[in-house]
N, C-alpha and C positions, 0 to 999 in steps of 0.2 A: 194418483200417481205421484212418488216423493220426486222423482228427475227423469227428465225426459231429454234425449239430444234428437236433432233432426236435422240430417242432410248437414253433419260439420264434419268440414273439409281442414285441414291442415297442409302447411307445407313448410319445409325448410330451407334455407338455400347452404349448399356444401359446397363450398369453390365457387364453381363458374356454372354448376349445376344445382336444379332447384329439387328436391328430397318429399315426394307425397306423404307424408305420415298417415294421414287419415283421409278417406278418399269417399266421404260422404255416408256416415256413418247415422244410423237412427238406431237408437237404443233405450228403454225404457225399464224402470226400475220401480217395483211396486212396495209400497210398504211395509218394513219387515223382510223382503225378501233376500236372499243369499245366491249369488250368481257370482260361478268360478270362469274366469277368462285365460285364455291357452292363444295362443301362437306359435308362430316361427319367431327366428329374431328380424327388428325391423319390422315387426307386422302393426306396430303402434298403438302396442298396448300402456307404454308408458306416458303416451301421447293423448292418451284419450284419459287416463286420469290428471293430468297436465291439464287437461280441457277441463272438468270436469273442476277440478280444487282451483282454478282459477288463475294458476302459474300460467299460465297458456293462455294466449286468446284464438278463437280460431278465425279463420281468415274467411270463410263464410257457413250460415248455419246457424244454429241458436242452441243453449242449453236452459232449460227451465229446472226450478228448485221449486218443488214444495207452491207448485203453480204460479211462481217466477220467473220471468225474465230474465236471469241473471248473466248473458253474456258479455255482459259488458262490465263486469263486478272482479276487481279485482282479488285474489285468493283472501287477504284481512276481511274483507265483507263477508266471505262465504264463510269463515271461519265458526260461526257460532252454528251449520251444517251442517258442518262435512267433517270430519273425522282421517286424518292418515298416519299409517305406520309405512312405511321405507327399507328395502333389505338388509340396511344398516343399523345395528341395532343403536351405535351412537347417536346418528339422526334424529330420533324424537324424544332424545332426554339432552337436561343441562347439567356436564360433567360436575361441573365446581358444585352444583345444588345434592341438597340428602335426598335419597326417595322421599322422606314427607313433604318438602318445599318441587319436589315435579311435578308430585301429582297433587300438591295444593294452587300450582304454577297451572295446570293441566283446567283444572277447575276455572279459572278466569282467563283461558285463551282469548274470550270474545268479546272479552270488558273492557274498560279502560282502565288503565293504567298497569303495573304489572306487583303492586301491591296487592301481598297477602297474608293474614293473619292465622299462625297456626296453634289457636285457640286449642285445649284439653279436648272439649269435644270433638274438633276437628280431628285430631291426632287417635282416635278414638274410633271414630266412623273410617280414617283412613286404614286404622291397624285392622279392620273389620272387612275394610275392603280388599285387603291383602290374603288375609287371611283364606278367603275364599277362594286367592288361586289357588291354594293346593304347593305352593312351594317353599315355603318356609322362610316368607320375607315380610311377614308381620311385625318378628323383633327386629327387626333391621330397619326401620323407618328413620332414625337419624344419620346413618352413614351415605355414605356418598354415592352418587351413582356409577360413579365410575372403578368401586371397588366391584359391582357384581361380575359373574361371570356373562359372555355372551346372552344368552340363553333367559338368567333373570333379567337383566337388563331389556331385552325385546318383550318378557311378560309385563315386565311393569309400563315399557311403553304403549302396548295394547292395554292395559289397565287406562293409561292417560286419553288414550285416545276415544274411551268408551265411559267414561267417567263422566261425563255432561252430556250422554244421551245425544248424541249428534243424530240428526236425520239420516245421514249416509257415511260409512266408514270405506275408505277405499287401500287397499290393502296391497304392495305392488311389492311381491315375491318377499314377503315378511318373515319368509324361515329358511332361505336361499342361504345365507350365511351362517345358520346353524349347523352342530354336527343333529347326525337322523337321531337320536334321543331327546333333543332338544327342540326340534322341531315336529316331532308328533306330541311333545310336551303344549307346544304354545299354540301349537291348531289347535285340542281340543280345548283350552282356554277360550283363543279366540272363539270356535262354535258356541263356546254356551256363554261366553260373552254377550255375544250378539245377538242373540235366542233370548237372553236372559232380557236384556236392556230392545226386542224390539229392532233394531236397526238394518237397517236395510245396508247391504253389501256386495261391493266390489272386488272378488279376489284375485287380483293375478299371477298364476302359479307357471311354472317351469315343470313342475309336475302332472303327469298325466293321472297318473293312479288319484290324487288331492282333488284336483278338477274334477273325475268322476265320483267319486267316492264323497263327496262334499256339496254342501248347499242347493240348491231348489233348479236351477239352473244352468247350462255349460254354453258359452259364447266360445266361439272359434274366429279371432280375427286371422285375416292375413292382406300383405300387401294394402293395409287402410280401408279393407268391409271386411263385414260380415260374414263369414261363409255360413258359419251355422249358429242356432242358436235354440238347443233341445233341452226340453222340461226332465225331470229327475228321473223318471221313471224311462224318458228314452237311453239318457246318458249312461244310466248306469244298466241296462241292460246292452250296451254298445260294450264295453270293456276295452280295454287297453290293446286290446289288438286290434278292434276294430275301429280304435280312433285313428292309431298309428295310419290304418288302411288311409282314413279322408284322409292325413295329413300328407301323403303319397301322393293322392290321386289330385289331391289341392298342388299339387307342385314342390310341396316342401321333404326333399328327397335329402339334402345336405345339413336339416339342423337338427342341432343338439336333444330337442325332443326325440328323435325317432332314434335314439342313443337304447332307449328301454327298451327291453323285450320284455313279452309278458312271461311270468314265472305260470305255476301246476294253476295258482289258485287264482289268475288273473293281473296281478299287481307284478311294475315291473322287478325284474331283480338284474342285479349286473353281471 
């Protein structure tokens, strides 16, 4: 088992009132595997990878890594891990750096120091590593990252993020800020990413059709548990209408997921 949480409670205090995010959560994560996470908003999903990368501590409950202890490890410890991309695609690159210096930056997340040397070979194996998105940002390894568009910008940050083989990558609505060409661009990156390199996966999507239609597993939080949690073969024979259905019957009547209908062929359309 690469991570294991058990029975981790979160809470927040908002004013005068105290906020459950996580309300006793057990979740377990197998080697390799790819598991897509759905909710309402509020149901804390950002909160359990918060737990999980180590931003977060929980208030009671344990996470193990890789048959560790590590709840009491602050996010720098977990780093050499855990692996995350962010909706934002500015968040996991350093503007003023070229793509070759992020994702040679990317490469000693968990070392010391932030010293790094961008040796011919290196520059080499990086343009090789580029190359294999599929987007055309091989010849681009000295310019800046802040000239790309959205869209390459998030590929090369899932590049960074998968590039030292982390044990777990957690992914928290990673194409939310793309337009839809750009982000069925960087899903299929990211799946054979992470197919490619092994790594076991967390994804949190706003999308229902992505969630079914994607990785080995579908988690359904809401209000801080569990409601469901169905192997690939149930989810994707559930479809998009039929999730909508639990999401109804779970209570979640007023959020922005139950926005989709399902179109002719299953997937929502607007």
């Amino acid at each position: 088992m690469i991570l294991e949480l058990s029975r981790v409670r979160k809470s927040y205090t908002a004013g005068a009132e105290s906020v459950l995010a996580l309300a006793g959560v057990d979740l377990a994560l197998n080697e390799g595997e790819f598991v897509t996470v759905i909710g309402s908003n509020g149901a804390g999903k950002t909160s359990l990878l918060n737990v999980i990368a180590g931003s977060v501590r929980p208030d009671e409950g344990q996470v193990r890594l890789i048959g560790r202890d590590v709840t009491a490890w602050p996010a720098h410890r977990r780093a050499r891990w855990i692996g995350r991309v962010f909706q934002d695609p500015r968040q996991g690159t350093a503007a003023h750096l070229t793509v070759a210096e992020n994702l040679a930056l990317a490469l000693r997340k968990w070392r010391r120091g932030l010293r790094f040397a961008l040796t011919r070979s290196r520059k080499s194996a990086l343009r090789d590593a580029l190359a294999r998105l599929g987007v055309g940002l091989e010849d681009r390894l000295g310019e800046s990252v802040a000239c790309l568009s959205g869209g390459e910008r998030q590929a090369v940050t899932v590049l960074m993020a998968t590039l030292s083989r982390p044990s777990v990558l957690l992914l928290d609505e990673h194409t939310a800020a793309l337009d839809p060409a750009n982000a069925e661009r960087v899903l299929v990156l990211t799946e054979r990413l992470v197919r490619d390199g092994g790594i076991a996966t967390l994804m949190v999507t706003h999308r229902m059709d992505h969630a079914l239609a994607m990785g080995d597993r579908l988690v359904m939080l809401h209000k801080g548990r569990v409601l469901l949690d169905l192997p690939a073969a149930e989810k994707r024979a559930l479809g998009v209408e039929g999730l909508v259905s639990l999401f109804r019957r779970a209570g979640c009547v007023e959020d922005e997921l139950l926005l989709a209908r399902a179109g002719p062929t299953g997937t929502p359309s607007a």
